[in-house]
C-alpha positions in Angstrom: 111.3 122.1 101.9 109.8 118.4 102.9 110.6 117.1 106.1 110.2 113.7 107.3 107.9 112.9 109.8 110.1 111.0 111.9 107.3 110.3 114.2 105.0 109.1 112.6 107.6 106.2 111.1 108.8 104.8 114.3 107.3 102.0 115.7 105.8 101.8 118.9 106.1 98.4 121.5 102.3 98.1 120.8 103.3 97.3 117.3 106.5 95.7 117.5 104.5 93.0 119.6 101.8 93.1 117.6 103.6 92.5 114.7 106.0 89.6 116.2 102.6 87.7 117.2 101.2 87.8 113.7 104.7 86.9 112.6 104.4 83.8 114.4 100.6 82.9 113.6 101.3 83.2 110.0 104.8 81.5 110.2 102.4 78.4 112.3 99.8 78.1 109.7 102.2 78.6 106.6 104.9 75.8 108.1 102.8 73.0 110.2 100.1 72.2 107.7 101.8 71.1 104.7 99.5 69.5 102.2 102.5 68.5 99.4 101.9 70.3 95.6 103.8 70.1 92.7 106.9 72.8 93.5 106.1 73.2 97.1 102.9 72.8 99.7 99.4 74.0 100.4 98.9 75.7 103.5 96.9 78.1 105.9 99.1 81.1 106.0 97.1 83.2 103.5 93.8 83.2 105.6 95.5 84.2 108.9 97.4 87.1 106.5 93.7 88.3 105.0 92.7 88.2 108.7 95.2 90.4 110.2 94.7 93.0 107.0 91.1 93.2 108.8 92.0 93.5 112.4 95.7 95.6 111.7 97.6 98.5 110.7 98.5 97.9 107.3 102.4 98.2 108.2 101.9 95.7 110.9 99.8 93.3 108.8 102.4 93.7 105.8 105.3 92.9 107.8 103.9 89.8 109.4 102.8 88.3 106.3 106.0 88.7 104.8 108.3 87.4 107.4 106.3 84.8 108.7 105.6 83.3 105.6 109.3 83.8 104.3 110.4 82.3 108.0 108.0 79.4 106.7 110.0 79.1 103.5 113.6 78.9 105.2 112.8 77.1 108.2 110.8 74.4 105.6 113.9 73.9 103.3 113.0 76.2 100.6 115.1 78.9 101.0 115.3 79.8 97.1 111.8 80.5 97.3 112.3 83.5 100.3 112.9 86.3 98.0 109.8 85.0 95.7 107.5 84.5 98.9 108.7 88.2 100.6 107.3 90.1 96.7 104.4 87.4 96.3 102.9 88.1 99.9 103.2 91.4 99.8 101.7 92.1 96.2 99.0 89.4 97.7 98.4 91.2 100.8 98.4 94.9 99.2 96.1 93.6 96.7 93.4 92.8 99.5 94.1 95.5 101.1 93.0 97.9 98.4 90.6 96.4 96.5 88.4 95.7 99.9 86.3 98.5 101.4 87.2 98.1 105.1 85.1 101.2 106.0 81.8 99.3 105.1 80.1 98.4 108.1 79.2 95.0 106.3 82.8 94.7 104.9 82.6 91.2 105.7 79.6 90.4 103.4 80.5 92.4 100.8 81.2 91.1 97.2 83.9 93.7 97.2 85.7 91.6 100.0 85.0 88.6 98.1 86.3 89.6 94.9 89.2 91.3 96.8 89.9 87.6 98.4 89.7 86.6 95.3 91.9 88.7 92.9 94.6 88.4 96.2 94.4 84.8 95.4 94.7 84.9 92.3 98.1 87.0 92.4 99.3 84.5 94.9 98.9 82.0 92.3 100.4 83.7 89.4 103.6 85.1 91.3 104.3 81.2 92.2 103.2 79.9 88.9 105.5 82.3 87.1 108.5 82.2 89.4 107.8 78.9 89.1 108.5 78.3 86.1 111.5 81.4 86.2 113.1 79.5 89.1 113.0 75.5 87.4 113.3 76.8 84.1 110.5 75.0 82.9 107.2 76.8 82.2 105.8 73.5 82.0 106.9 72.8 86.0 105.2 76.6 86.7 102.0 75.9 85.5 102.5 71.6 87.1 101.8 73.9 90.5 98.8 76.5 89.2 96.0 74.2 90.3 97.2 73.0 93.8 97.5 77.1 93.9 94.3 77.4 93.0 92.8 75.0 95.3 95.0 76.8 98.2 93.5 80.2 97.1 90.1 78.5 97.8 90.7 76.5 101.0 92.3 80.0 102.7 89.1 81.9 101.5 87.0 79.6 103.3 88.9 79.5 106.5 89.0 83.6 106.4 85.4 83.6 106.3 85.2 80.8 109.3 88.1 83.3 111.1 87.2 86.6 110.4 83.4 85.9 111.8 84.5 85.5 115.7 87.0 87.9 115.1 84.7 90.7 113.9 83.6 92.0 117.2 87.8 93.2 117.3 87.8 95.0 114.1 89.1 98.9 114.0 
């Protein structure tokens, strides 16, 4: 018979606090620089999210990402875009997460991290193009917000890669 490990799932105050601090960057880049798109805003958010993929556990990283960026959502007046953001983010931040090789010394100057930045980008963009278009019911108003996505993908690349550099010396 299979028995739970209960163990190894709790959580310990290292990572609770861990977790709420990440919360809070990704809530502070995701809510106070709002460069207006079509359907919503541009923001920072993503690069602190690829960031703490890099520096924590994948639990931790996960659960920051989603809350602060779905806190970002509510406390910004678009609460019908929560459930959206919470599957978005996540898929985003999984995405990254495998598609990088972390265990490379040189992860950061890998093409593998760059294409994983990218592709993670990429789903970000889809998931708000298509719900989008599922949520205004106008395909038309989806793909209005695809290329200040885009550019958003882009921007949070480049401020990873200015991030992640002085933060390197903390990876695992």
């Amino acid at each position: 018979m299979h028995t739970l490990n209960v163990e190894k799932s709790r959580w310990t105050a290292r990572e609770i606090s861990l977790t709420a601090a990440m919360t809070a960057v990704v809530f502070l880049l995701t809510f106070v620089p709002k460069i207006p798109i079509p359907l919503g805003y541009a923001h920072l958010g993503d690069a602190a999210i690829f960031v703490m993929v890099c520096l924590a556990g994948r639990r931790e990283a996960l659960v920051a990402a989603c809350a602060g960026s779905m806190l970002a959502d509510f406390m910004g007046g678009f609460p019908l875009w929560i459930g959206p953001t919470l599957i978005i983010k996540w898929a985003m931040a999984e995405t990254f997460l495998h598609v990088s090789d972390m265990s490379n010394e040189d992860f950061i100057k890998s093409s593998r991290t760059l294409l994983a930045l990218v592709l993670a980008c990429l789903v970000m963009a889809a998931g708000y193009t298509a719900f989008g278009a599922v949520l205004y019911d106008s395909l038309a108003a989806g793909l209005a917000s695809a290329p200040g996505l885009l550019a958003e993908g882009a921007v949070n690349i480049l401020a990873f890669y200015g991030a992640i550099k002085p933060l390197q010396k903390f990876m695992k």
